[in-house]
C-alpha positions in Angstrom: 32.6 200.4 169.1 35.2 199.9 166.4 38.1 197.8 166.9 40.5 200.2 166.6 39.2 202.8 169.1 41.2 201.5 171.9 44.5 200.1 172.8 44.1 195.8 172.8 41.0 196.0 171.6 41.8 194.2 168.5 42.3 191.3 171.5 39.3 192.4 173.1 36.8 193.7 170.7 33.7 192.8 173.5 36.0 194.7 175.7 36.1 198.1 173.8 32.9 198.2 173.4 32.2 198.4 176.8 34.9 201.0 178.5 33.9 202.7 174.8 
Protein backbone atom coordinates (compact mmCIF):
# COMPACT_ATOMS: atom_id res chain seq x y z
CA UNK A 1 0.00 0.00 0.00
CA UNK A 2 2.26 2.92 -0.78
CA UNK A 3 0.99 6.18 -1.79
CA UNK A 4 2.41 6.20 -4.92
CA UNK A 5 1.28 2.85 -6.22
CA UNK A 6 -1.80 4.16 -7.88
CA UNK A 7 -3.08 7.06 -9.70
CA UNK A 8 -5.02 9.64 -6.93
CA UNK A 9 -3.97 7.81 -4.30
CA UNK A 10 -1.87 10.51 -2.85
CA UNK A 11 -5.88 11.94 -2.46
CA UNK A 12 -6.94 8.58 -1.41
CA UNK A 13 -4.28 6.82 0.39
CA UNK A 14 -7.19 4.48 2.35
CA UNK A 15 -8.35 4.07 -1.11
CA UNK A 16 -5.10 2.47 -2.61
CA UNK A 17 -4.82 0.38 -0.23
CA UNK A 18 -7.78 -1.39 -0.91
CA UNK A 19 -8.05 -1.76 -4.97
CA UNK A 20 -4.02 -2.52 -4.08
Amino acid sequence: AKPTATTGNALAPSTLTARE
